[in-house]
N, C-alpha and C positions, 0 to 999 in steps of 0.2 A: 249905208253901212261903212265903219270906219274899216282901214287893210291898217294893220300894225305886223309891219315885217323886224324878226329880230335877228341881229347879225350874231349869234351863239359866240360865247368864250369861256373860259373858264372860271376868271374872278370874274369880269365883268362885261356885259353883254351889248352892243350896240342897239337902239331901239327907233324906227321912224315910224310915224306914225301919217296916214295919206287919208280925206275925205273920200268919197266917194267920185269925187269930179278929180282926184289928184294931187287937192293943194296940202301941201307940207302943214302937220298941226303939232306937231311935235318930235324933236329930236332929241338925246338924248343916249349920255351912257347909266347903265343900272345893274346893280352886283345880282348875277346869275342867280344866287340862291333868295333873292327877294325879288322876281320876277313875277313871282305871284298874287305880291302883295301891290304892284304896278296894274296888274292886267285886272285886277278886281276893280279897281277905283275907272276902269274905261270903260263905256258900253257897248254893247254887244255887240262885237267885231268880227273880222276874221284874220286870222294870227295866222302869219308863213314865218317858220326855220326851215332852213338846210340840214339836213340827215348828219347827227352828228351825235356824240356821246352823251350828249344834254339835251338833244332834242325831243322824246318820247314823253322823259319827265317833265317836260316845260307844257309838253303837248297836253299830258294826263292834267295839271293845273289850269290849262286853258279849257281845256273841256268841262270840266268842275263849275266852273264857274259862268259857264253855256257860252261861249264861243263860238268858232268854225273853226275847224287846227287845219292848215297844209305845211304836211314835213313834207317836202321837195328834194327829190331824188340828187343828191349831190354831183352825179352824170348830167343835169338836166341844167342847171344852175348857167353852166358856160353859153351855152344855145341864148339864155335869156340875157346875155349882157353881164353880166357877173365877170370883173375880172378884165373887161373888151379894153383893145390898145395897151396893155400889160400895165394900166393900172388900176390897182386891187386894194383898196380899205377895209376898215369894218363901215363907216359910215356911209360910202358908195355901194358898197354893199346891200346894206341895208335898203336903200335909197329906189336900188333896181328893184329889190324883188316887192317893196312896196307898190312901183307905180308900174311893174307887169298884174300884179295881182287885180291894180283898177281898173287894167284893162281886159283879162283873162280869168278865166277861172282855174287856176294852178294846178295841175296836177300831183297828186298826193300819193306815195306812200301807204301803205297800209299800217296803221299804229295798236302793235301788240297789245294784247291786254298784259295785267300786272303780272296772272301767274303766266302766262308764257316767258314775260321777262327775266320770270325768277326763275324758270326751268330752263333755260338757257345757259343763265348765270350759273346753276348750279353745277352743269355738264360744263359746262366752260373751267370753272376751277377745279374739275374732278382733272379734265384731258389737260389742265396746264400740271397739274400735279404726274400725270401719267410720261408727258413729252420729258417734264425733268427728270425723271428714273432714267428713259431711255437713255436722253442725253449721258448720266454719270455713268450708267451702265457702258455704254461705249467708251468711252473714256478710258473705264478701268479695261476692256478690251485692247484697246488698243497700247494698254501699256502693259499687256500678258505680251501681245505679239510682241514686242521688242523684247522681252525675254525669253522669246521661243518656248511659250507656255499656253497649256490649250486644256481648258476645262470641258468637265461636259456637258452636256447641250441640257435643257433642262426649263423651268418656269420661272419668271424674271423675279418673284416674290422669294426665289432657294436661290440665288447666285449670290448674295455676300456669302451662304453658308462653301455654295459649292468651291469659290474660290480661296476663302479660308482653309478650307481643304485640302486646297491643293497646293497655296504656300505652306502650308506645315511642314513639308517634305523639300519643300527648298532650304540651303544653308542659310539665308540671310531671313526666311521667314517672310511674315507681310511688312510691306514700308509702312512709315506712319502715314504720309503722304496717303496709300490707297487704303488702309484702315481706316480715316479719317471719312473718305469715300466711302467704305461699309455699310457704318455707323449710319450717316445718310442715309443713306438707301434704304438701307433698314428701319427705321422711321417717316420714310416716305413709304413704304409698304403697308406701313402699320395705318396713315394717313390716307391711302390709296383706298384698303378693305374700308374705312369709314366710308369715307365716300359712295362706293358702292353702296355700302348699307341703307346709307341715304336714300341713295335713287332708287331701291328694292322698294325699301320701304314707301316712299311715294308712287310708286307705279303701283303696287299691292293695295292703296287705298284709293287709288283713279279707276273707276271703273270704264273708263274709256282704254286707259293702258292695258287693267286686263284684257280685254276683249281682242286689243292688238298680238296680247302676247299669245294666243290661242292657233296665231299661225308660226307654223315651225321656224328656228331659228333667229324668230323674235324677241328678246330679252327686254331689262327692263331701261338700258340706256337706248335702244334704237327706238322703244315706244316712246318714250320721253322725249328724244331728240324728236322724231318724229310728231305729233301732235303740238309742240310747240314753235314748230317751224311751221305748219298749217294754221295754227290759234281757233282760225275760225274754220268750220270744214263747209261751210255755205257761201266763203266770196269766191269759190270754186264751182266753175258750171259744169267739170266731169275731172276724170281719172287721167284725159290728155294733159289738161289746163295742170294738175296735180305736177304729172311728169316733167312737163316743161319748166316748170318752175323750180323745182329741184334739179336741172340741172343735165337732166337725164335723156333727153331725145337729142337726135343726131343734128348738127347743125347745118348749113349750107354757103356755099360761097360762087354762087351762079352770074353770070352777066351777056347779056344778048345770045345769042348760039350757045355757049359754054355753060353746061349745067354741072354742078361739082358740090357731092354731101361731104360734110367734114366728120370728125369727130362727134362725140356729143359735147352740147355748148357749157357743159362745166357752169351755168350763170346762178344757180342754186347757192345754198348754204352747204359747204362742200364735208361739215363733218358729219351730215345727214345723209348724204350720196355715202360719205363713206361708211355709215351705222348699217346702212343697205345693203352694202357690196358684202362687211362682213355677216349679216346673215344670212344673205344668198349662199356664203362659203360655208357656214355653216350648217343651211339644211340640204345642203349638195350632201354633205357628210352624213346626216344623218337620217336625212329624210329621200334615198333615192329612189324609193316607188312612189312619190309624191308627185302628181303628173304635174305642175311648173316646174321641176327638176326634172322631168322626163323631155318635156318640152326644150328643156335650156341644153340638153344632151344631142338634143335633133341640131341647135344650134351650134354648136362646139361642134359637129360633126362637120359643116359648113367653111366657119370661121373661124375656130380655135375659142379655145377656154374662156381666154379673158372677155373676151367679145361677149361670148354665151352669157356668161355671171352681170357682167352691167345690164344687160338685155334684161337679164332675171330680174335685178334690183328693178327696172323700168317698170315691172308685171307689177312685183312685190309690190313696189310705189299706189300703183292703180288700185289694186286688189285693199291695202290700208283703207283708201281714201273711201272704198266704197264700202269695207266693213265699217266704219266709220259714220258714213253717211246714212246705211238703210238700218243702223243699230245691232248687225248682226254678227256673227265669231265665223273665223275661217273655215271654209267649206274646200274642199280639195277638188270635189266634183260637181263645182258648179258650171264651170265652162261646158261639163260634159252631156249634164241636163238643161243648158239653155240651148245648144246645140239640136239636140235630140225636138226640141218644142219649137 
């Protein structure tokens, strides 16, 4: 089997290409977006990129066309010579990860299906839409404070109104300067509500997302964020393996004698932990005879709140993976009849 390792770029991509024994058959640079029409014309290979913004697609076309894909973890790349005596090409590049791969079997990466990519994508432009509100919204705060001015507290979608309100009653009125900010906001609100509607409307025709949304405090961005950060709910052997990976279980920093638990390892997709945390906050609020809410109360009695809540999200996390996996809707008392059996 031929290894064709390719050094990703944007216009144009580095390409070597190694026998089986090692020897160099092909080198060469080749524009990224005809990649596919290179790796067609080779036989049945196996294709290593490094994890990069082009690499999935590159990957989806090598698989099409019956390949072996290894995206290789971009943490992994330096270990293997990548980079070594600080000098670094695309063609040395290339070069290494071809003639590790003849010698190794690469480890890979997991490569999302299409719709996972596009339910990511979709949350990704809804939260860059949501971060920029934030952003002008401070802004204009911040330039009330310098005028010793203080509206009232309220929902981020009523603040051009609130604040118009409230210059009305000043002599100088609103600047153009933070009118011009308004205005903005104001049609990032109206861009924001789509959005959501989006993501409604796609969780409302996934019948995996309903079944999510059937546990309290679940809406329709955490189930979406959530099963596209999973893809597949079978390269998972349990609700640990789940936890870990999002990010969620406590970390450690131990050596000889000295045993020492950290935080949790944060190593997840971090706006997944956080879709988490806020529904945990959520059904703390709404759901408080809800015994993982009763449970997280036992904790917070211990550790204090914040502690309790990521604990919850940890449950929450488990508890997804396995309505998930056995096809069934949230059961509040289920810990309490497996218990009892």
């Amino acid at each position: 089997m031929e290894h064709v390792a390719i050094d990703l770029g944007g216009r144009e991509s580095q390409v070597c290409v190694r026998a089986a024994d090692g020897t160099i058959l092909d080198e060469r640079l080749w524009p990224t977006g005809k990649l596919s029409g290179y790796l067609r014309k080779r036989p049945v290979s196996r294709v290593v990129v490094e994890t990069s913004a082009e690499a999935f697609a590159v990957a989806d076309r090598a698989l099409e066309q019956g390949h072996e894909v290894r995206v290789v973890p971009a943490t992994l790349v330096r270990s293997l010579g990548v980079g070594a005596r600080g000098i670094k090409t695309d063609r040395r590049d290339a070069q290494v990860l071809s003639e590790v791969s003849c010698r190794i079997d690469l480890p890979s990466v997991h490569v999302p299906s299409e719709a996972s990519r596009s339910r990511k994508s979709m949350c990704g432009a809804r939260e860059a839409l949501v971060d920029t509100r934030t952003k002008l919204i401070n802004t204009v705060r911040g330039w009330l404070r310098t005028q010793l001015l203080k509206i009232p507290s309220g929902r981020s979608e009523t603040f051009p109104k609130r604040v118009r309100d409230k210059l009305v009653s000043e002599p100088d009125g609103s600047p153009e300067f933070i009118e011009r900010l308004l205005v903005v906001l104001e049609k990032l609100n109206e861009q924001i509500g789509e959005a959501g509607k989006e993501l409604e409307q796609l969780a409302q025709q996934d019948e995996l997302c309903q079944r999510m949304m059937t546990a309290p405090g679940v809406g329709a961005v955490t189930a979406v964020r959530y099963s596209a950060a999973l893809d597949e709910v079978g390269r998972f052997a349990g609700a640990h393996a789940v936890e870990s990976y999002l990010g969620l279980t406590p970390g450690e920093n131990s050596s000889s004698t000295r045993k020492r638990r950290t935080g949790i390892t944060k190593a997840g997709p971090p706006k997944v932990r956080w879709a988490l945390v806020q529904a945990c906050w959520a059904m703390r609020r709404c759901r408080p005879d809800d015994p993982l809410v009763q449970w997280a109360e036992q904790v917070e009695q211990r550790r204090g709140k914040r502690i309790a809540i990521v604990a919850m999200a940890r449950k929450l996390a488990g508890i997804l993976y396995a309505m998930w996996r056995d096809g069934t809707d949230y059961d509040p008392h289920y810990e309490a009849r497996k218990n009892k059996t």
